[in-house]
GUVEXBA-22866 format. One record per residue (C-alpha): residue in three letters; z, y, x. Coordinates in steps of 0.2 Angstrom, whole numbers, m for minus. Example, Ala and Ser with C-alpha at 12.3 -4.5 7.8 and 13.67 -1.06 7.14 Angstrom:
REM GUVEXBA-22866
<gunu residuo="ALA" up="39" north="m22" east="62"/>
<gunu residuo="SER" up="36" north="m5" east="68"/>
This chain:
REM GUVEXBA-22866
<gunu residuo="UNK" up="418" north="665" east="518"/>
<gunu residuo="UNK" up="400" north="656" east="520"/>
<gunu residuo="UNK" up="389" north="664" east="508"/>
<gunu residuo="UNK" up="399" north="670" east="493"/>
<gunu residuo="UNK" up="409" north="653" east="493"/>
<gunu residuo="UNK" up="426" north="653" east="499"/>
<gunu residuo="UNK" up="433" north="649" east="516"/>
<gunu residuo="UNK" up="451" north="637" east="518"/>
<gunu residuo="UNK" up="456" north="635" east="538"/>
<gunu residuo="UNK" up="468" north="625" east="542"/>
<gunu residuo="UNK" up="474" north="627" east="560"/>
<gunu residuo="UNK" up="485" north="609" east="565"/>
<gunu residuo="UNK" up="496" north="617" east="581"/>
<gunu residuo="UNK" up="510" north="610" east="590"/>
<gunu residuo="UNK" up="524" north="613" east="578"/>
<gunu residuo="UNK" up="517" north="619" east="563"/>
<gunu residuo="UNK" up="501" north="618" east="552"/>
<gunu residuo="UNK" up="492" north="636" east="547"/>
<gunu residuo="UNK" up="482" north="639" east="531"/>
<gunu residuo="UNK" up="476" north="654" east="524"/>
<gunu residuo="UNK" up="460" north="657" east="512"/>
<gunu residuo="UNK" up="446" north="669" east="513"/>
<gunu residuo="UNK" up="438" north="676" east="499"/>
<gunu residuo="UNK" up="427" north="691" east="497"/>
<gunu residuo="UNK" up="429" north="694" east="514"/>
<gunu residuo="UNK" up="447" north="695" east="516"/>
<gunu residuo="UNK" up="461" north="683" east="518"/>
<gunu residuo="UNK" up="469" north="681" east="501"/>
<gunu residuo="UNK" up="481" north="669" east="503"/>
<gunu residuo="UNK" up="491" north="660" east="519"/>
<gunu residuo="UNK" up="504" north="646" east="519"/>
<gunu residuo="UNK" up="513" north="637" east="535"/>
<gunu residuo="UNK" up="518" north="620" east="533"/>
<gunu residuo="UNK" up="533" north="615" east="547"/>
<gunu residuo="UNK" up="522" north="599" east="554"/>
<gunu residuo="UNK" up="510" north="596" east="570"/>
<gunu residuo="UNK" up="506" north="587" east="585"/>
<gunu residuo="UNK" up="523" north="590" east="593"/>
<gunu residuo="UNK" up="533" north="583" east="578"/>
<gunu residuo="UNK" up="519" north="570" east="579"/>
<gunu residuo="UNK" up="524" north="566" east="598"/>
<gunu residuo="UNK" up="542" north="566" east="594"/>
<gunu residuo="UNK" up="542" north="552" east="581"/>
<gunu residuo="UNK" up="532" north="541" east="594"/>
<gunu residuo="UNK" up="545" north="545" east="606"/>
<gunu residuo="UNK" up="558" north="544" east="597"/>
<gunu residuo="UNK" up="553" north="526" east="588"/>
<gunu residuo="UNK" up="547" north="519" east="606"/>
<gunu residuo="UNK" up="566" north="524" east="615"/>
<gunu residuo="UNK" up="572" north="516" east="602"/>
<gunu residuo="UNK" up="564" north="500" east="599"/>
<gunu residuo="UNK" up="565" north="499" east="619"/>
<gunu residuo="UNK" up="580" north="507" east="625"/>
<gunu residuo="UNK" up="567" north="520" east="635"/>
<gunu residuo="UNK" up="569" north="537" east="641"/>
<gunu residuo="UNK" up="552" north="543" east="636"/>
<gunu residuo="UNK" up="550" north="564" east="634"/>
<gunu residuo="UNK" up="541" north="573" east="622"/>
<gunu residuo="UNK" up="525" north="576" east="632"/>
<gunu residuo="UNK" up="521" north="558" east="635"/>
<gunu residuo="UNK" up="519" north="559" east="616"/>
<gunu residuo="UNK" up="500" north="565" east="618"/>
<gunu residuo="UNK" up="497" north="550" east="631"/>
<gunu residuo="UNK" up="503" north="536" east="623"/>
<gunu residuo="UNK" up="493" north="542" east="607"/>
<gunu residuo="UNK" up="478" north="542" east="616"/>
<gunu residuo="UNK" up="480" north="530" east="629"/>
<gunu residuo="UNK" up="491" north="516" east="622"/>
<gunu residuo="UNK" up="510" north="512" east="627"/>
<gunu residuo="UNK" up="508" north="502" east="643"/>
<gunu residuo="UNK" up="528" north="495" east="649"/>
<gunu residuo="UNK" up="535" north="486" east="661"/>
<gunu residuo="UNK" up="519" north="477" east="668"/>
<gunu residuo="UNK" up="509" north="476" east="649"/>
<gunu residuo="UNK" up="502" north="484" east="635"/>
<gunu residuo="UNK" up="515" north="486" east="620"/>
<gunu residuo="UNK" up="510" north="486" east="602"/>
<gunu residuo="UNK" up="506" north="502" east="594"/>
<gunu residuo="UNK" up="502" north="499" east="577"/>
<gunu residuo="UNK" up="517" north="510" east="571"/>
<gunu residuo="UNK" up="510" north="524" east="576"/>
<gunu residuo="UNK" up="496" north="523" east="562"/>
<gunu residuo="UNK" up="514" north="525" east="550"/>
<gunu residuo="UNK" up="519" north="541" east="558"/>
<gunu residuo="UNK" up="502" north="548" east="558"/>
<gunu residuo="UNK" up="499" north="544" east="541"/>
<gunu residuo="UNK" up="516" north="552" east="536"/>
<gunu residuo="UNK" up="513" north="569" east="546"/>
<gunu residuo="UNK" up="493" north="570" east="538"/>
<gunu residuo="UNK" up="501" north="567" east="521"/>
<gunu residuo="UNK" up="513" north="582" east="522"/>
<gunu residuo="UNK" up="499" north="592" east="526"/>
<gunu residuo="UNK" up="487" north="587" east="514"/>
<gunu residuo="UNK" up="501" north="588" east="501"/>
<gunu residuo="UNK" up="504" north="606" east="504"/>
<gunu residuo="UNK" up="487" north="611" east="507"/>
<gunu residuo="UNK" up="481" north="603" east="489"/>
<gunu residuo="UNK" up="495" north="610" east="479"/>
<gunu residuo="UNK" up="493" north="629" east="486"/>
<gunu residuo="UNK" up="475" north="628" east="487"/>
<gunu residuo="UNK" up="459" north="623" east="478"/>
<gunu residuo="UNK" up="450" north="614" east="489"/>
<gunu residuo="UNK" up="435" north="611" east="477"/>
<gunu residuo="UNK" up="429" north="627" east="477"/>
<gunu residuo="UNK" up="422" north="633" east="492"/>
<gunu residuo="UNK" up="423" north="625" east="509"/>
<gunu residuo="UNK" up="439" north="619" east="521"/>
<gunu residuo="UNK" up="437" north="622" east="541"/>
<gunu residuo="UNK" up="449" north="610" east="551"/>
<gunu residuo="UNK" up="452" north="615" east="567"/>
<gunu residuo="UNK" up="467" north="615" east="582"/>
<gunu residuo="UNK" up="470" north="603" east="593"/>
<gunu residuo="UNK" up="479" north="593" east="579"/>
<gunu residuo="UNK" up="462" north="594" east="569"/>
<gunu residuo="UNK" up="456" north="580" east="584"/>
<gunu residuo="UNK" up="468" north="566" east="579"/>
<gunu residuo="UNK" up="469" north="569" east="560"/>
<gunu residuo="UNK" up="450" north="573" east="559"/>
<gunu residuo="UNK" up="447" north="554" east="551"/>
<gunu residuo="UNK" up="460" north="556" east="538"/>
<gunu residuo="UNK" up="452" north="575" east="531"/>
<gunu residuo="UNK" up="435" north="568" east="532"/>
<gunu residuo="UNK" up="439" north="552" east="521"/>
<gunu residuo="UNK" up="447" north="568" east="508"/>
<gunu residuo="UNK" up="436" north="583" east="507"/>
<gunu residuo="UNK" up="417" north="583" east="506"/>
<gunu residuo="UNK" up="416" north="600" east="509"/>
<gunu residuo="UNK" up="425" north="598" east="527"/>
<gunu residuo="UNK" up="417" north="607" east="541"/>
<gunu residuo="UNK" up="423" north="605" east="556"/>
<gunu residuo="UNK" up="427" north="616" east="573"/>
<gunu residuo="UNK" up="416" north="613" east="588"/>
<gunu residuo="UNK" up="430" north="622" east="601"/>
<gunu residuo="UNK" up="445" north="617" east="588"/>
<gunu residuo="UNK" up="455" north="620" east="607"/>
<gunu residuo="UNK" up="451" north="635" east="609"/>
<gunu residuo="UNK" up="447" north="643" east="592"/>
<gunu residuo="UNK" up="464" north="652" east="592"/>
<gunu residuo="UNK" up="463" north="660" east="609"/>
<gunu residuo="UNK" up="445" north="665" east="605"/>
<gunu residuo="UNK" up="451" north="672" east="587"/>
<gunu residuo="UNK" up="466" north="682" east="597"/>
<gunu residuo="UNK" up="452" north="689" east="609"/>
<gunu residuo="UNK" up="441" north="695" east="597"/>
<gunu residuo="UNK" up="454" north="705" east="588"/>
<gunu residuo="UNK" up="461" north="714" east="605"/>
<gunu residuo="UNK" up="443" north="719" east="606"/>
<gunu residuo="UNK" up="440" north="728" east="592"/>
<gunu residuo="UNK" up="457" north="734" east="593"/>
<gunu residuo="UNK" up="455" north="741" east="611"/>
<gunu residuo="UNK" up="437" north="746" east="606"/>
<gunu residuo="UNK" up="444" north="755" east="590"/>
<gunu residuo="UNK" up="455" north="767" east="602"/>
C-alpha cells in the first residue's frame, strides 16, 4: 500500500506475468498470466527462422530486440516486432484490467519485462509507478523474507 490507497504490482518474468494486490496491508488478491519476455523472444525467433530459413535460439531473442537483426552483411527490417510486442502487452493488460481495479489506488510495474513494455503501461495507467531496480526487485524481495524468516528463529 502507499498511504491507505492500494498497491497492484505486476512482476513481467520470463515466462509468466505475476500480479497480486495489497490492501490494508496484506495481499488480497494474486493472478498469473502464462506470458513474458521468453514467449516474447520466442515469437521473434520463431517469425525470423521463418521468414529466413535461420537457426536462430531462444536467447538471441533479447539481442535482436534490443539491438536489431543484423544478416548476412546488413541490417534487416524489424518492424514486426512492434506486432508481437503489442500482442504479448495486450494479454497482460487484458487480464490485469479484468481481475483488478486499476483506478483505485496505484499500479507498480516492475521485472525485467517492465523495461520493454514500460511505454505501452505508461500510455494506459496514470497512476503507474514504476521500479528503479525492476532486475533485481525479485531477488531483493526473496532476501528480505529469508531474513525475517532466519531472524524469526
Amino acid at each position: 500500500m502507499i498511504g491507505n490507497k492500494p498497491l497492484i504490482i505486476v512482476y513481467i518474468g520470463g515466462r509468466t506475468t505475476n500480479i497480486c494486490l495489497f490492501e490494508n496491508g496484506k495481499t488480497t488478491k494474486i493472478w498469473t498470466v502464462p506470458t513474458g519476455m521468453l514467449n516474447i523472444y520466442q515469437d521473434i525467433i520463431s517469425y525470423i527462422n521463418t521468414k529466413y530459413t535461420e537457426e536462430f535460439k531462444l536467447e538471441d531473442g533479447a539481442l535482436i530486440l534490443k539491438e536489431d537483426l543484423f544478416l548476412k552483411g546488413k541490417n534487416k527490417d524489424v518492424t514486426f516486432i512492434k506486432p508481437i510486442l503489442q500482442r504479448h502487452f495486450n494479454s497482460i493488460y487484458k487480464d490485469l484490467q479484468l481481475n483488478f481495479n486499476t483506478s483505485k489506488g496505484y499500479v507498480l510495474l516492475t521485472g525485467g519485462g517492465s523495461i520493454t513494455l514500460r511505454k505501452e503501461f505508461q500510455n494506459r495507467l496514470d497512476n503507474l509507478i514504476m521500479s528503479n531496480q525492476p532486475l533485481t526487485d525479485n531477488a531483493n524481495g526473496f532476501k528480505k523474507l529469508g531474513v525475517s524468516v532466519w531472524r524469526a528463529n
